[in-house]
Backbone as JSON Lines, residues from 0, in Angstrom:
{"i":0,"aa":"X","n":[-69.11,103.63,-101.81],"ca":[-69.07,103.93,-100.4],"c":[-67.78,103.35,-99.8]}
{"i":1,"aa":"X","n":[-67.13,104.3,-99.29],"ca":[-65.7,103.94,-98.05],"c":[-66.33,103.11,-97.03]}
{"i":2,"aa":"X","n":[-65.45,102.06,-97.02],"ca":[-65.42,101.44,-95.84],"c":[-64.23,102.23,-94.67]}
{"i":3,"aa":"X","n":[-64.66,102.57,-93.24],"ca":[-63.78,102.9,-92.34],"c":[-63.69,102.19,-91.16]}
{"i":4,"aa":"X","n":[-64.46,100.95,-91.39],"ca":[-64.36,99.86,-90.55],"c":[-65.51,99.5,-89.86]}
{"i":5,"aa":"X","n":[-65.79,98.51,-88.91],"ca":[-66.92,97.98,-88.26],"c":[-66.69,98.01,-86.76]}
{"i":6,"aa":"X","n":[-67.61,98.3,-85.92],"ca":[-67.54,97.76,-84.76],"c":[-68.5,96.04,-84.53]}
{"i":7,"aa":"X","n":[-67.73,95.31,-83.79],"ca":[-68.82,94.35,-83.55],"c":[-69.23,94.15,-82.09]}
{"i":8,"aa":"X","n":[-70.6,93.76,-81.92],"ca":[-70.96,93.87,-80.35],"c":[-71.23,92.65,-80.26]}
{"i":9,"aa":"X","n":[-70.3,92.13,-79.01],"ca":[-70.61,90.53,-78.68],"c":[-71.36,90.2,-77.51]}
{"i":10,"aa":"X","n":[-71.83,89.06,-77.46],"ca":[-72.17,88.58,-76.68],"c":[-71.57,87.82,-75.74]}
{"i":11,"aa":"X","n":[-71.75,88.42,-74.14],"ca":[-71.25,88.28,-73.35],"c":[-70.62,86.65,-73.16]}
{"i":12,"aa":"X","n":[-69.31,87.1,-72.5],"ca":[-68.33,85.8,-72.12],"c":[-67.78,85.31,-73.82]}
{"i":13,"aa":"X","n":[-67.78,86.33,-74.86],"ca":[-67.2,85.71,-76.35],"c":[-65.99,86.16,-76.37]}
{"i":14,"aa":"X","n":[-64.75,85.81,-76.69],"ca":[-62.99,85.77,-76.28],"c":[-63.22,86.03,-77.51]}
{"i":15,"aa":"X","n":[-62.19,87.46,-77.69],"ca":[-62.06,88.0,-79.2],"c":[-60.63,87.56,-79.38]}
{"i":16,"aa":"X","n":[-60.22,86.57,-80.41],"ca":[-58.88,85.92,-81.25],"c":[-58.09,86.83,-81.06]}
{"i":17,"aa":"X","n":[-56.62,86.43,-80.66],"ca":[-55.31,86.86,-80.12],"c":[-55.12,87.52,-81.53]}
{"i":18,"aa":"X","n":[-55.47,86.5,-82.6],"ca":[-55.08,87.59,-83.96],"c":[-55.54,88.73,-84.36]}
{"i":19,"aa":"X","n":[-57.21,89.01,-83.69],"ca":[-57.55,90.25,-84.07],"c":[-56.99,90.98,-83.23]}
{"i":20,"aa":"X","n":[-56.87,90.6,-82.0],"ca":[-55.91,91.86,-81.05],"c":[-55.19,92.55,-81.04]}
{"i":21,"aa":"X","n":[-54.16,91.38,-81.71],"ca":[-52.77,92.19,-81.88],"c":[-52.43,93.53,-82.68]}
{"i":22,"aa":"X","n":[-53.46,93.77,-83.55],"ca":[-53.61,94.96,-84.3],"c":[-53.58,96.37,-83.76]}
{"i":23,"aa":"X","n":[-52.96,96.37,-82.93],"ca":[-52.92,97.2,-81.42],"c":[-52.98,98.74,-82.38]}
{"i":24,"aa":"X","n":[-52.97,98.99,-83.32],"ca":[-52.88,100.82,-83.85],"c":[-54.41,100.65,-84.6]}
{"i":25,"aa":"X","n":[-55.26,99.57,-84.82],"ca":[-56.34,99.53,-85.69],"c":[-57.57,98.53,-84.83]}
{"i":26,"aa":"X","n":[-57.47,97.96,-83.91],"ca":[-58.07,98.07,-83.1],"c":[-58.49,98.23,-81.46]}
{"i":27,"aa":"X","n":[-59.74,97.91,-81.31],"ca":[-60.5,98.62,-79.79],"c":[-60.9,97.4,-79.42]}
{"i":28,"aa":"X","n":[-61.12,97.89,-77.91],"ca":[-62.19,96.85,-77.26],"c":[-62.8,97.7,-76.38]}
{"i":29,"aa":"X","n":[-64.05,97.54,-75.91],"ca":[-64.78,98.39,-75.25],"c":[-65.91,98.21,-74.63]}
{"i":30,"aa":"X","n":[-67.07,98.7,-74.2],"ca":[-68.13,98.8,-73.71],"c":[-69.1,99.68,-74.38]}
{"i":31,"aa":"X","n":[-70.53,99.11,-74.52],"ca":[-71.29,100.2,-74.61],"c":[-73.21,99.29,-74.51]}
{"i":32,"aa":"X","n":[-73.74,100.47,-73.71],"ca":[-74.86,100.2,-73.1],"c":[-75.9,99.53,-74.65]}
{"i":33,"aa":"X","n":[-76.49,98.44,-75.12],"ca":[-77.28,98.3,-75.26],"c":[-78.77,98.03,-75.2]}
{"i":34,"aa":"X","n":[-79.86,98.85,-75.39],"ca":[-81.02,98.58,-74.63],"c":[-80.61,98.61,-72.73]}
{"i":35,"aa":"X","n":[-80.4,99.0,-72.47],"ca":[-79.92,98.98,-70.83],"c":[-78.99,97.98,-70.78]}
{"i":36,"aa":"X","n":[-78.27,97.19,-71.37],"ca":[-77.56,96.1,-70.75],"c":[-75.8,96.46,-71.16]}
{"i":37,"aa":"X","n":[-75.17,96.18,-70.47],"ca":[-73.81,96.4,-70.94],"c":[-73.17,95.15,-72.23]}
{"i":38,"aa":"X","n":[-72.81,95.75,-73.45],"ca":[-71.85,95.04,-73.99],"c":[-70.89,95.44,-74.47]}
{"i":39,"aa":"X","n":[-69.72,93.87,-74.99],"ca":[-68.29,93.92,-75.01],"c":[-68.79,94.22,-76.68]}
{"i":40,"aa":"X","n":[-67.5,95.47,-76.96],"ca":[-67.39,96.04,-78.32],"c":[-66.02,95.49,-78.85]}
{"i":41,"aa":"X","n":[-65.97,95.22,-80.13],"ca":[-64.65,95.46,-80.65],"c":[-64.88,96.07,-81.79]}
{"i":42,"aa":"X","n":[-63.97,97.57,-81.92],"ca":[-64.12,98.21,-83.2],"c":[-62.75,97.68,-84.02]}
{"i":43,"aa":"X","n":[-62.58,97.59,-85.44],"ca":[-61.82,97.83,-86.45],"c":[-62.08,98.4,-87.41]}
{"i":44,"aa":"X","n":[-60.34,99.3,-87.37],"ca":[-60.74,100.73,-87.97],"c":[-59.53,99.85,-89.18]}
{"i":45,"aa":"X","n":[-60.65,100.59,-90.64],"ca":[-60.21,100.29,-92.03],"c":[-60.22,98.22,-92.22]}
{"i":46,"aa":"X","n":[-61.4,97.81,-91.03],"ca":[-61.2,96.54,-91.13],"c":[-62.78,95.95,-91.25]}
{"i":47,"aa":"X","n":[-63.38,94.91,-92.16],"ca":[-64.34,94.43,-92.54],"c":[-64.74,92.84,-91.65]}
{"i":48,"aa":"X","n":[-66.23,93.03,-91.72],"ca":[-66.4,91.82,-91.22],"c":[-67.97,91.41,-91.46]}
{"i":49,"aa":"X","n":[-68.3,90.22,-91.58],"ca":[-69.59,89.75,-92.19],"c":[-70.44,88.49,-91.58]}
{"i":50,"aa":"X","n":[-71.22,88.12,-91.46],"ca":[-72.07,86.93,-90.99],"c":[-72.03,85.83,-92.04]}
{"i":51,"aa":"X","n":[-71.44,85.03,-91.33],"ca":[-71.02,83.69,-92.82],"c":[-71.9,83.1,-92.21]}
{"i":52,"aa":"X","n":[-71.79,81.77,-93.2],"ca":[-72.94,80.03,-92.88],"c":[-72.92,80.06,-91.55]}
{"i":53,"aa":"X","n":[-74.02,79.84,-91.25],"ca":[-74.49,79.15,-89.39],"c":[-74.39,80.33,-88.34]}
{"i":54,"aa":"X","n":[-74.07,81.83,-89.16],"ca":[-73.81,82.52,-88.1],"c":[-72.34,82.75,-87.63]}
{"i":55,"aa":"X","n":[-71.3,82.11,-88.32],"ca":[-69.75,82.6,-87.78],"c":[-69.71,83.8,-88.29]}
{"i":56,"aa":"X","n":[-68.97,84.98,-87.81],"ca":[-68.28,86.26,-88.24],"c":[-66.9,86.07,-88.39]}
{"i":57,"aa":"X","n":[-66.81,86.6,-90.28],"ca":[-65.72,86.23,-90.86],"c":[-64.96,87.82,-90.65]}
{"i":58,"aa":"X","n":[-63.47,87.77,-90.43],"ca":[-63.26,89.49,-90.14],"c":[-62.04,89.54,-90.87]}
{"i":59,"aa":"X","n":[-61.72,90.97,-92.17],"ca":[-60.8,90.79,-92.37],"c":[-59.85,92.23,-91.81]}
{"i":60,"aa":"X","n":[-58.35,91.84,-91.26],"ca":[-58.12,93.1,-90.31],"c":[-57.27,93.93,-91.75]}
{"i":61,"aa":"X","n":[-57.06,94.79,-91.31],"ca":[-56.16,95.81,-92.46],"c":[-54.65,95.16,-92.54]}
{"i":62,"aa":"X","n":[-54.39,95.03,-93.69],"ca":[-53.01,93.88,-93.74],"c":[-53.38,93.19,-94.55]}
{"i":63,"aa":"X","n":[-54.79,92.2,-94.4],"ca":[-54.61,90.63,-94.46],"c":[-55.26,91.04,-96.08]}
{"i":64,"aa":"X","n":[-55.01,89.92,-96.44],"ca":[-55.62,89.43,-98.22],"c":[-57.06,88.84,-97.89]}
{"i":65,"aa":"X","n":[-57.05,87.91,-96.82],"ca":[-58.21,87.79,-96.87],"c":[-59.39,87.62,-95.77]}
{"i":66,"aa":"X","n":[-60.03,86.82,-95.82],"ca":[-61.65,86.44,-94.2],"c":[-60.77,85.73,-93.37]}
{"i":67,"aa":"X","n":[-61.18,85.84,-92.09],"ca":[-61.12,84.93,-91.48],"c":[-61.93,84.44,-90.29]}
{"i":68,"aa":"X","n":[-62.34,83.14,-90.0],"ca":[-63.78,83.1,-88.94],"c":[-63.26,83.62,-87.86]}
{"i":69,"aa":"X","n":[-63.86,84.32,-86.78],"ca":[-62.9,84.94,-85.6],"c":[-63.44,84.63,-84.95]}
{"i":70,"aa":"X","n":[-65.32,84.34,-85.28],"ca":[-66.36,84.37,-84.13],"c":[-67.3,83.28,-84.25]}
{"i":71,"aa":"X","n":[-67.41,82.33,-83.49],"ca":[-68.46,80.92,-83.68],"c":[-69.83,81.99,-83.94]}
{"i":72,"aa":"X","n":[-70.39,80.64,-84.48],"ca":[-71.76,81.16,-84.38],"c":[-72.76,81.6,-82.71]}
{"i":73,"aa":"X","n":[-73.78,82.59,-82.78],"ca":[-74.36,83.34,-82.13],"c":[-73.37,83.96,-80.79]}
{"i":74,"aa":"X","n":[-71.93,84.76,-81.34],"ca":[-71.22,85.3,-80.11],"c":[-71.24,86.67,-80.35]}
{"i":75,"aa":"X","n":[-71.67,87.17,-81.62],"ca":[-71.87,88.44,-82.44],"c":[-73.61,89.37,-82.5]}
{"i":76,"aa":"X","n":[-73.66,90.17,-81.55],"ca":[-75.33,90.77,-81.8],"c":[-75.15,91.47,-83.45]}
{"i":77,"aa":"X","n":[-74.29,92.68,-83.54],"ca":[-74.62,93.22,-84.65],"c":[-73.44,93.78,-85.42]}
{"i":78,"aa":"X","n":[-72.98,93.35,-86.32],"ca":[-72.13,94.2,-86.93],"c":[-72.6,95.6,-87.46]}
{"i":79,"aa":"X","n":[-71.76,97.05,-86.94],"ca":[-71.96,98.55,-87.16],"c":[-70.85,99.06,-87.85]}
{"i":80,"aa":"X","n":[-71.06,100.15,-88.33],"ca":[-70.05,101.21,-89.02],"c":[-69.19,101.79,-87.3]}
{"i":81,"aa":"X","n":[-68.21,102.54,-87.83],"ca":[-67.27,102.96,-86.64],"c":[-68.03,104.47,-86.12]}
{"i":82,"aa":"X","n":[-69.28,104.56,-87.14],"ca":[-70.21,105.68,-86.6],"c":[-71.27,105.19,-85.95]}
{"i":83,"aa":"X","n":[-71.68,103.62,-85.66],"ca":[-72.16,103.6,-85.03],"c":[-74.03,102.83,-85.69]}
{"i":84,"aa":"X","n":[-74.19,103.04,-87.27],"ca":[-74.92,102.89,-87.56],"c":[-75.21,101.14,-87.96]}
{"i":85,"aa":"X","n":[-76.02,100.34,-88.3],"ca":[-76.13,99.69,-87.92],"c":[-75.76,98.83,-89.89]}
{"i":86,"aa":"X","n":[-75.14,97.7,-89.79],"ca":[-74.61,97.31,-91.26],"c":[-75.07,95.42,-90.78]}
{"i":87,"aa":"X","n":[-75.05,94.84,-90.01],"ca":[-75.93,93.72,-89.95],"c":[-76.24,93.38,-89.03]}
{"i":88,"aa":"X","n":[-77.32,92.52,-88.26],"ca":[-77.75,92.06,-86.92],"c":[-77.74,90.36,-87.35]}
{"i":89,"aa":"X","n":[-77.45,89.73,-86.51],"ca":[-77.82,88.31,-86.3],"c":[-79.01,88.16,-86.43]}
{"i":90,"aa":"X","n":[-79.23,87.34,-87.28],"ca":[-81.01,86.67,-87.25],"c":[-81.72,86.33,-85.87]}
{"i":91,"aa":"X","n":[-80.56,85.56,-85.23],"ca":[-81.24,85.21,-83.63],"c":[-81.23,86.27,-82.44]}
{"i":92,"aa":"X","n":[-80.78,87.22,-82.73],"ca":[-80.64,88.32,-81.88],"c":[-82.3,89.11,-81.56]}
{"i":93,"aa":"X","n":[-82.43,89.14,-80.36],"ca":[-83.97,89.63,-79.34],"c":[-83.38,90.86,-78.8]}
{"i":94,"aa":"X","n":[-83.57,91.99,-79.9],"ca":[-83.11,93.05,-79.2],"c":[-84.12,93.32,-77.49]}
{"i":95,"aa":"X","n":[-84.91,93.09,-77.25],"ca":[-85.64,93.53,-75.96],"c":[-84.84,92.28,-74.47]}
{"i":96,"aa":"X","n":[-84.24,91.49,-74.74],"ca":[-83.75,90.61,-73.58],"c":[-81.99,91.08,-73.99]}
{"i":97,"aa":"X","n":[-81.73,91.33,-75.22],"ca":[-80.22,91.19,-75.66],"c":[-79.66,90.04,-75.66]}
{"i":98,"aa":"X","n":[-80.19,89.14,-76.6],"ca":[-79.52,88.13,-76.35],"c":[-79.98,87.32,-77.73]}
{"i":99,"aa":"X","n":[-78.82,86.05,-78.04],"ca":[-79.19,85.78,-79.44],"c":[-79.95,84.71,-79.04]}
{"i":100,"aa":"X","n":[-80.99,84.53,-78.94],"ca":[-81.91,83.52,-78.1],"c":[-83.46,83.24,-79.25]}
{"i":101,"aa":"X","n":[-82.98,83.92,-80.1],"ca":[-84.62,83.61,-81.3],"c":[-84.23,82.34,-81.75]}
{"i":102,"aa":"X","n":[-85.46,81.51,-82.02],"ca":[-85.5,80.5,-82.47],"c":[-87.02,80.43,-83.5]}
{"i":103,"aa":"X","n":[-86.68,79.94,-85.16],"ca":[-87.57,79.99,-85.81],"c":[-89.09,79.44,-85.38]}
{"i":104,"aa":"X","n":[-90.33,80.34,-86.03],"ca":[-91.1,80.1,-85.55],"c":[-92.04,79.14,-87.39]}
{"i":105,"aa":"X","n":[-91.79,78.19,-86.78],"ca":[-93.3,77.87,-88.49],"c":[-91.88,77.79,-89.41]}
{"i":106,"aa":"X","n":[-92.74,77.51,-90.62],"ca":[-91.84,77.31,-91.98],"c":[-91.86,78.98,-92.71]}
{"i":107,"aa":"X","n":[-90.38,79.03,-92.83],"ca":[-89.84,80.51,-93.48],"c":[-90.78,80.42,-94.67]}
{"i":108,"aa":"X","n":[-91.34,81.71,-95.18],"ca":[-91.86,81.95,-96.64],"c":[-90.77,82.5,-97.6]}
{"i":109,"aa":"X","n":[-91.41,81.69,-98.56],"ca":[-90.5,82.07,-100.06],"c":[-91.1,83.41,-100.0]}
{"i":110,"aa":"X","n":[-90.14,84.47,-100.07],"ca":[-90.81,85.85,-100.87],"c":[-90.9,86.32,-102.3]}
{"i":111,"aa":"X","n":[-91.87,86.5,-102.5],"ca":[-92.52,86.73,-104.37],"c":[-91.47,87.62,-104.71]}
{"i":112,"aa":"X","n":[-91.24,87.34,-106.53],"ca":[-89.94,87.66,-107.09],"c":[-88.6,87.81,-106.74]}
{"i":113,"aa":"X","n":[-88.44,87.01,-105.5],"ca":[-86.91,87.02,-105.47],"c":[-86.51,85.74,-105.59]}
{"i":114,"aa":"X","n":[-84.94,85.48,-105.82],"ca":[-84.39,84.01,-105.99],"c":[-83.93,83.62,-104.92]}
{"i":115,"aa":"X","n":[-84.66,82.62,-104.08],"ca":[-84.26,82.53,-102.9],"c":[-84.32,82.95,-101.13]}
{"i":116,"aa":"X","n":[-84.89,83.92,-101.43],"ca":[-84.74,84.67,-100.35],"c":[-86.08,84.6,-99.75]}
{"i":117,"aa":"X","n":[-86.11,83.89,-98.17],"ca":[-87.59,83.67,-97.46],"c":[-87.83,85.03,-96.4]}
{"i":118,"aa":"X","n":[-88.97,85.09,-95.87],"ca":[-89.26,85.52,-94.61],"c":[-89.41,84.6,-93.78]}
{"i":119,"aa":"X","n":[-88.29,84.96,-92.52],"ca":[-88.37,84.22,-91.62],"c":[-89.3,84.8,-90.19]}
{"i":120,"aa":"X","n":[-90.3,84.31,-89.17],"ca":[-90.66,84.44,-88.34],"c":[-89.97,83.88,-86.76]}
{"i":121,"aa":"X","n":[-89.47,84.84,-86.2],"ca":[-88.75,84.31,-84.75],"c":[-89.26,84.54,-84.09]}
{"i":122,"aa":"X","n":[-89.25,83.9,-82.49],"ca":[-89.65,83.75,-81.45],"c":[-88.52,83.83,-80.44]}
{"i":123,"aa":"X","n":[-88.37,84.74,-79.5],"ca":[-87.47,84.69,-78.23],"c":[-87.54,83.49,-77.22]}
{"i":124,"aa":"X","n":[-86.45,82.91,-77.16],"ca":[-86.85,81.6,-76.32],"c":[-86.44,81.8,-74.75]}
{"i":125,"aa":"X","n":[-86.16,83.3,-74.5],"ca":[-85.84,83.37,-73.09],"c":[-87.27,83.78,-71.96]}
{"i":126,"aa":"X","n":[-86.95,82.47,-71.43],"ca":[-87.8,82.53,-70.56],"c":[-88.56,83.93,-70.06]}
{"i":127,"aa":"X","n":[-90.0,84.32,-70.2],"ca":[-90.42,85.73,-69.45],"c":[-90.25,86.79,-71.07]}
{"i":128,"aa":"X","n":[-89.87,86.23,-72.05],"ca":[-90.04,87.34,-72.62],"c":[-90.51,86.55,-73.97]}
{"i":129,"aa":"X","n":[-91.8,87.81,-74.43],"ca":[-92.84,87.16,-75.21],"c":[-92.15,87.94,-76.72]}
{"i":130,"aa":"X","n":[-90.86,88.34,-77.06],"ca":[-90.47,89.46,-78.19],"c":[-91.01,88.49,-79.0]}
{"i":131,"aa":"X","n":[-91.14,88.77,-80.46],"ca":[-91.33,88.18,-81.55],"c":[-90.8,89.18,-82.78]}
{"i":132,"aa":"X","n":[-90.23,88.7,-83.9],"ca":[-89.24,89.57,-84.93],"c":[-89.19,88.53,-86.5]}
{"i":133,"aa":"X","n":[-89.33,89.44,-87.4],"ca":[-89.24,88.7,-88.84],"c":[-88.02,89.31,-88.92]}
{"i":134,"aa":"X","n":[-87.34,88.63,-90.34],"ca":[-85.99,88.84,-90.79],"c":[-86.04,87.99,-92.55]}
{"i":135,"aa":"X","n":[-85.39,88.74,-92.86],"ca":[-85.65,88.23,-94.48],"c":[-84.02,87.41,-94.84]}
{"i":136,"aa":"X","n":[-84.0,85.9,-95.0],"ca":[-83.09,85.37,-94.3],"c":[-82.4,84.55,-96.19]}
């Protein structure tokens, strides 16, 4: 599968790095309605990016050899394809408030036959909203 790049949708008031900017022929910045709420987009086209330890987004732009962190942890809702489809979400992300506001609920389960890999149970911690969401973490 071609990669043709990612959009990422941040969370409001997150300052996207002077270095990814400058890429002025390969990338965007933008808007677009999630769940009713407005958010800040940045697409890169022919450019990769991933959810490292603790939640930073590592991004690499077209050029570079290699990652680089661009984004602290919880400033990123979801990394998408440049079509739009969806390639990762933040664990703490409450799609119904929009906001990365989950906080684990109970002790994650080990899931049968895999190495490592739990189910996690979240809880939305924003006030007024009762969401609740698993994620296999």
């Amino acid at each position: 599968m071609e990669r043709k790049g990612v959009k990422l949708l941040l969370a409001p008031g997150t300052k996207v790095p002077r270095w990814v900017t400058v890429q002025d022929l390969n990338v965007r910045t933008g808007w677009e309605r999630l769940n009713g709420k407005r958010v800040r987009t940045v697409s890169i086209a022919d450019g990769e990016a991933f959810f490292g330890p603790e939640g930073v987004v590592d991004v690499r732009v077209p050029g570079a050899r290699s990652f680089l962190t661009a984004f602290a942890p919880l400033k990123v809702f979801e990394i998408r394809d440049l079509e739009g489809g969806l390639l990762r979400r933040n664990y703490f992300f409450c799609e119904k408030c929009v906001a990365n506001s989950g906080k684990i609920e109970g002790e994650p389960e080990l899931i049968a036959g895999t190495c490592g890999k739990y189910d996690a149970k979240f809880l939305c911690s924003t006030p007024g909203c009762d969401n609740s969401w698993s994620r296999e973490i």
